[in-house]
N, C-alpha and C positions, 0 to 999 in steps of 0.2 A: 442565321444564314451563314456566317461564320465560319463553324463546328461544320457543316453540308461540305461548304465549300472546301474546305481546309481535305475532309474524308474524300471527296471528289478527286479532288486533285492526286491525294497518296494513290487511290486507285486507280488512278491512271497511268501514272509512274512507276509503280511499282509490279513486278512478277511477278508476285502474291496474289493479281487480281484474278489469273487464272487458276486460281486453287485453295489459296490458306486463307485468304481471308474469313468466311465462314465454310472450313470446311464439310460441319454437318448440315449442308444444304438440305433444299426440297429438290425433289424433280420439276416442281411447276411451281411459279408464285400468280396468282391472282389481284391483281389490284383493282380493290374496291366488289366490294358484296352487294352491290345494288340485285335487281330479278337476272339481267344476264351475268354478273359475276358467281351469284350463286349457282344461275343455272347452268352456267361455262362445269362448276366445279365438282356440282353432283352428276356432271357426264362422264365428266375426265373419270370419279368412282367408282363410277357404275361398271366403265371398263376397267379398271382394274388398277387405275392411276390415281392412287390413295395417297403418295407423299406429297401434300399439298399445302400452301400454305397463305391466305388468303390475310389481304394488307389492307383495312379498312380507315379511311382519314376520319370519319364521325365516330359518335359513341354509341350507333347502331347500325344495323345492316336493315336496306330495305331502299337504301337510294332517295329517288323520286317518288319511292310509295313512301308516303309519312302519315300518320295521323299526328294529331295534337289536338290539345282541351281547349275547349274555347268554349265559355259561358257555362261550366259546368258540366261538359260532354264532349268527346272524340267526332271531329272531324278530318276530313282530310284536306292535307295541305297540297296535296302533291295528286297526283294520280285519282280519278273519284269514278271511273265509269269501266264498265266491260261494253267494249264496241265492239259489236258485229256477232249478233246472236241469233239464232232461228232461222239458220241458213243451208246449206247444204252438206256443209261442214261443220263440225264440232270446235270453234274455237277453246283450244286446251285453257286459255283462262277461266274460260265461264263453267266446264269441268272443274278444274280448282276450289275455283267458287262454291261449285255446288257440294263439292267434298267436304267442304269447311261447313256448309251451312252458312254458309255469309247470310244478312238480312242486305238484300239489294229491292232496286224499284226501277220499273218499266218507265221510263222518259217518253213521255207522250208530246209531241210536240206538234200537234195536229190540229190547235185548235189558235194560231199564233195570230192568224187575221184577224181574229176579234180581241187581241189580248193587245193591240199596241198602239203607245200611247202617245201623242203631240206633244213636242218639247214646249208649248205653250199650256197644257192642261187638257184634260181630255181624251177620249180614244176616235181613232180614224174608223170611219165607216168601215166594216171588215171588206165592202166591195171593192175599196179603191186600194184596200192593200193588195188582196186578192189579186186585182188589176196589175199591182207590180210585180208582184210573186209569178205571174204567169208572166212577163212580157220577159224576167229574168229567167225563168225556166230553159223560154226559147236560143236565150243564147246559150247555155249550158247545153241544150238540145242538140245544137248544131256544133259545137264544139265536140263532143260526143261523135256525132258521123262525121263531120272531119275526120278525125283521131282515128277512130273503123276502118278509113278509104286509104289510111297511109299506110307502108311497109312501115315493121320494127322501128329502125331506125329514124323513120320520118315522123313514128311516134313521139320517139323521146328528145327529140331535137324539139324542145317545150314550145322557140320561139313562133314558132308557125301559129301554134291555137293562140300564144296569146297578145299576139299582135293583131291576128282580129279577133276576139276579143274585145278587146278594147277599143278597134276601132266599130266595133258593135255596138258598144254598148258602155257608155258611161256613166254611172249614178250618180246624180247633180242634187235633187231634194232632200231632204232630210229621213221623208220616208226609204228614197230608194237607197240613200247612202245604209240604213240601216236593215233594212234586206237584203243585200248586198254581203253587209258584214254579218248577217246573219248565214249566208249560205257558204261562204267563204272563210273567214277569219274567226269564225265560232270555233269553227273545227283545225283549222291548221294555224290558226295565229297569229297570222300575216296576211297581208291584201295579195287579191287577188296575181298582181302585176310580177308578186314575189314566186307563188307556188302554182304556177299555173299549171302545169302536168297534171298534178294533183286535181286540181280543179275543173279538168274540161277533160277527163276521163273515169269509169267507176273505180272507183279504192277497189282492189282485192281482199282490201276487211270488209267489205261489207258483203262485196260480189260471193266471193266462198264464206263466209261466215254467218252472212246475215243482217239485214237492215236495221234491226234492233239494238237499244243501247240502254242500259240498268245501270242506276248511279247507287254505289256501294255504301251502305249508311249501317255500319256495323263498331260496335263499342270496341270488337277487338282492330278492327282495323283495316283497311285495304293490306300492308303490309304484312300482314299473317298468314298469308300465300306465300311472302320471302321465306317469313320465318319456319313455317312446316316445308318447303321444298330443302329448307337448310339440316332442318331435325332428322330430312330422312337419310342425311349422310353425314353429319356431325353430331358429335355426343352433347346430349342435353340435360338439363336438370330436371325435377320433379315438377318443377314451377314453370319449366318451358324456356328459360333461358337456355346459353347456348354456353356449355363449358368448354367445350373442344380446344386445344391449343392452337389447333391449325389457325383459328380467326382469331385476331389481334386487330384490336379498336385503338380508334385515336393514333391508326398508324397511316402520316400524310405521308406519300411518294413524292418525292419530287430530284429525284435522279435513277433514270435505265441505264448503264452500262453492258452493254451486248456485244457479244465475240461469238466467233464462232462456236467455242467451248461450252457457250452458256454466257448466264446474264447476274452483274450484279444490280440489287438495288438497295437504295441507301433513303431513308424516311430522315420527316422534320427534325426528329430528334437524336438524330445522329446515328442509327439503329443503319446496319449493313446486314445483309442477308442474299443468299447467294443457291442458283436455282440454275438449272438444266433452258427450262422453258421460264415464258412469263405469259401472260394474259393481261393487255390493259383493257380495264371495261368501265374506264371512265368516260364521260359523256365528251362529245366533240367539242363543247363548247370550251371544257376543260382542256382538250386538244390544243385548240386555237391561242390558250395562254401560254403563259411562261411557267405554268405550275410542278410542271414536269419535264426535265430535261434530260435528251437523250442522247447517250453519246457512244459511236459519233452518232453525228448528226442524221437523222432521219432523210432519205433521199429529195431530192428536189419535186419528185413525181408525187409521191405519198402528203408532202406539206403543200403541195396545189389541191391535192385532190382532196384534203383536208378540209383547206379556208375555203370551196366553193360550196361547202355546205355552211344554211343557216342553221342558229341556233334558239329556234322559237320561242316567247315568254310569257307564259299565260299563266294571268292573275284570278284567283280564284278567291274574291272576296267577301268576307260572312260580315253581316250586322245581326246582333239583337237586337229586341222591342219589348216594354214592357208589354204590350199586348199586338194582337195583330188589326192592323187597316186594310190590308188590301184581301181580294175576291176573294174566295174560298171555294172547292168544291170541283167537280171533274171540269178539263179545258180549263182550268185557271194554274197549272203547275209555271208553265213560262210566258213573260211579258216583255216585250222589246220598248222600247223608249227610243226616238228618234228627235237626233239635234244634228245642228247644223254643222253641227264638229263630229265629223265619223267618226267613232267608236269611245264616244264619252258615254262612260257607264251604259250601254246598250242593250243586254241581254240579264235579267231579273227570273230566279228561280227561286217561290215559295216553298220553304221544306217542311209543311205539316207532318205529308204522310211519313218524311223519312226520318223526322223528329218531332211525336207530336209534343203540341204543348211546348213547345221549344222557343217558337213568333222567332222563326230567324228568318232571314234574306239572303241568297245570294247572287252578288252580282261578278261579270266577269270583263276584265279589259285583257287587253293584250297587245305586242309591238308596241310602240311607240309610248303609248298611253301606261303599259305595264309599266315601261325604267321610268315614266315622270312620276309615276305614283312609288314607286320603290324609294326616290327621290327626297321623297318629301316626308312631314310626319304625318301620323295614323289621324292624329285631327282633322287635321288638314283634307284627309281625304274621308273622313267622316262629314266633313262639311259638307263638300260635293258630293259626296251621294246623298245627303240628306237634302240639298238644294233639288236635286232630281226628282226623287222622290217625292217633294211639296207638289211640285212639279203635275207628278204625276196622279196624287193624290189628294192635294189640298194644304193650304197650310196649317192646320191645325194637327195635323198628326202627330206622336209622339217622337221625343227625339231617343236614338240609340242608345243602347247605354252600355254597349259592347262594341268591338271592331275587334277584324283576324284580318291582316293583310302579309300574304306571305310574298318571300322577297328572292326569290329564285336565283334572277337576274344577278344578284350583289354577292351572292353565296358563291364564294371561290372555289368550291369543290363542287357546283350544278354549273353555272353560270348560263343560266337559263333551264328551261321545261324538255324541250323535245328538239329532233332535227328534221328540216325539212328539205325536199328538195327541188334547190330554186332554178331559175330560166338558165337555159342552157345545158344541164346535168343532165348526163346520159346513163348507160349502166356500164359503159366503160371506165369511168369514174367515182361508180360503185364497183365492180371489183379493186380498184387503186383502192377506196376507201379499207373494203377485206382484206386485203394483200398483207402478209405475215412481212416482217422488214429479217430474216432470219431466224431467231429465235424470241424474236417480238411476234405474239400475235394481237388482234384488236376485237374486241366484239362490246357489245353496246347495239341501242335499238338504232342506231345512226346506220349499225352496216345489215339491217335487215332489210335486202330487196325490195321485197312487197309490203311490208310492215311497219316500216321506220315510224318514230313516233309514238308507237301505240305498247302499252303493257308486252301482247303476244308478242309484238315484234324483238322486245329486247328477248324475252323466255327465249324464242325460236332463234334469236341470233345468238344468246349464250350456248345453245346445243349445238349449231350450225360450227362454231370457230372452235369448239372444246372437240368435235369429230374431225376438225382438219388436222388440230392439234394430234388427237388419236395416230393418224393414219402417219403422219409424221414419227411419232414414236416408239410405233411398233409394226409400221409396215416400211419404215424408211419412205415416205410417197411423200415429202415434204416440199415440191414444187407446184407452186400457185400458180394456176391458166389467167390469165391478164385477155377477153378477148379482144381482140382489134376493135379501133374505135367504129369504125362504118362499118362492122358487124350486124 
């Protein structure tokens, strides 16, 4: 930190910053290669803005999409589904997908009343889940035509739906606490009280794209959608890596210097590099640290409109089995378990078809329950889910002889999964979040309107901020519309 500080400082001080430092600049630098950095970079190409030069903190590109080996085989640690399929529109990932030949699988999750299980041993009558599942519909229902009966802005002003809401409708038992978390925090990560917009109106992924969701079980990877959208504008080797000079790994940002001139930026290890434009397409949650510092200071407006977004944590976690115990066979893919502690190990996914022969499990926590288990060690939380599990199954079953618990939350360059948007956020404060600061611009799936969160949303928001950037650079059109808030 040192060596940073010390280069900081000279570049500050000194008249070299608007020129000698690195005089063989880029026109554009890229920070971070995740799906919108890459996708930010193969737009900028496409038009015609090839002096590029893309500033990676990991020793890959591909972000939140990861696979890794666990028990002898690739899964993913990061990103594992294409949402929103068979709809009216073509969502460009499931295209992707189908270009690569990915091997993905239809999430059936239709048959969940009869699949879920008393924290005491046992499954619940499917009637009396059914019973909750519809009485929860109804508020969702009406949450719904509310949302309908309002102007725009009476939309996005969240507090209204979810304040009733809640005074609707409370989950008190163990069953509803876990239907609840099944229809809410499965999907965004967070209780309901957090993302309510999101929750008591249709997603535009699913509305234009399609109700369907395929969970990606392929040796090469979820991340090899990064990798070919990178091949088709950087130079590659025979093997598929990625030789291009422009992409440089293990290069951490963590100071922007911006002038009107242009921008310098200086990484962990002292590296200066100096560029017309910049693109940061690190994750918000990265934002909210001290990981990157910007000078001067980013306006007062941009660091509010920042910190009012969350930054979700969903834990995605695998167990092996020497063999398999539980059901088998169609309507048996997802089991929910229901305890008195909402959202302890809740939601249980058998991966025969997507690995056979594999006897893996996965189960999923999230918020609160994600940083306690990040917290702790991998035993520990093999305990409790194998407590669960007896639980659910008897005590005689086999114990694990594997665990994958990934750690999102702790990772200084994620610090968390996805962003969401919590009570009170309007789209007033999604354009602040887009808003270019001069020669800063941002993109990341945090500044995708309708998308946040989701795979397409960062693709669509890397091409959305690489075309403002365009228009800036060769139409001179570099003034951002901010629309009034009661818009």
């Amino acid at each position: 930190m040192g060596a940073i500080d010390a280069i900081a400082a000279l570049l500050l001080v000194s008249n070299v910053v608007a020129g000698a430092v690195a005089a063989a600049g880029s026109k554009v630098i890229v920070v971070g290669a995740g799906m919108s950095g890459i996708s930010a970079a193969k737009t900028l190409s496409d038009a015609g803005v090839k002096d590029i030069l893309i500033l990676e903190a990991t020793d890959r590109i591909g972000g939140r999409m990861r696979k890794v080996n666990f028990a002898g085989m690739n899964v993913e640690k990061g990103a594992n589904w294409v949402e929103g399929v068979n709809g009216p529109e073509m969502n460009p990932i499931w295209k992707m997908a189908n270009k690569l030949h990915l091997r993905k699988f239809f999430s059936d999750y239709s048959n969940l009343s009869s699949n879920t299980y008393n924290e005491n041993g046992g499954l619940y009558q499917s009637s009396e889940v059914d019973e909750v599942i519809e009485e929860a519909d109804k508020v969702d229902s009406f949450g719904q035509k509310l949302s309908a009966s309002l102007p725009p802005s009476g939309r996005e002003d969240v507090s209204i739906l979810t304040s009733q809401r809640l005074k609707d409708h409370v989950p008190s038992t163990a069953l509803e606490m876990v239907v609840d978390y099944y229809a809410y925090d499965y999907e965004f990560a967070e209780p309901p009280r957090v993302t309510s917009l999101q929750n008591t109106v249709p997603l535009p992924t699913f509305t234009n794209f399609g109700e369907d969701v395929y969970f990606v079980a392929d040796q090469r990877g979820y991340e090899s959608l990064v990798y070919d959208l990178a091949g088709q504008f950087l130079r590659t080797a025979r093997n598929g890596s990625i030789v291009d000079p422009r992409l440089l790994l293990g290069k951490v940002v963590r100071h922007i210097r911006h002038f009107k001139s242009g921008v310098i930026v200086v990484t962990e290890d002292g590296s200066v590099y100096k560029a017309d434009y910049v693109i940061v397409s690190v994750s918000i949650g990265v934002l909210q640290t001290k990981l990157i510092k910007f000078e001067p200071d980013l306006p007062q407006w941009k660091i509010l409109a920042i910190y009012q977004f969350d930054m979700a944590v969903y834990t995605k976690i695998f167990l092996k089995f020497p063999y398999k115990f539980w059901p088998e066979g169609n309507g048996t893919e997802f089991f929910l378990y229901a305890n008195e502690r909402r959202g302890y190990y809740p939601i249980w996914q058998q991966l025969e078809k997507q690995y056979p022969g594999a006897n893996v499990l996965l189960v999923t926590a999230t918020d609160e329950e994600s940083r306690r288990i990040e917290q702790q060690p991998d035993s520990q939380t093999k305990a409790e889910a194998m407590e669960v599990l007896r639980n659910m199954f008897g005590k005689h079953i086999p114990e694990a002889t594997d665990i994958l618990v990934p750690r999102w939350w702790s990772d200084r360059f994620f610090k968390g999964c996805f962003s969401n948007w919590p009570l009170g956020v309007n789209r007033y404060e999604y354009d602040q979040i887009r808003a270019p600061i001069g020669k800063v611009y941002f993109t990341g799936e945090h500044t995708s309107e309708h998308y946040n969160g989701y795979v397409h949303g960062a693709y669509l928001a890397g091409i959305d901020s690489a075309n403002m950037m365009i228009k800036c650079i060769k139409h001179k059109i570099c003034k951002y519309e901010i629309k009034p808030k009661d818009s």
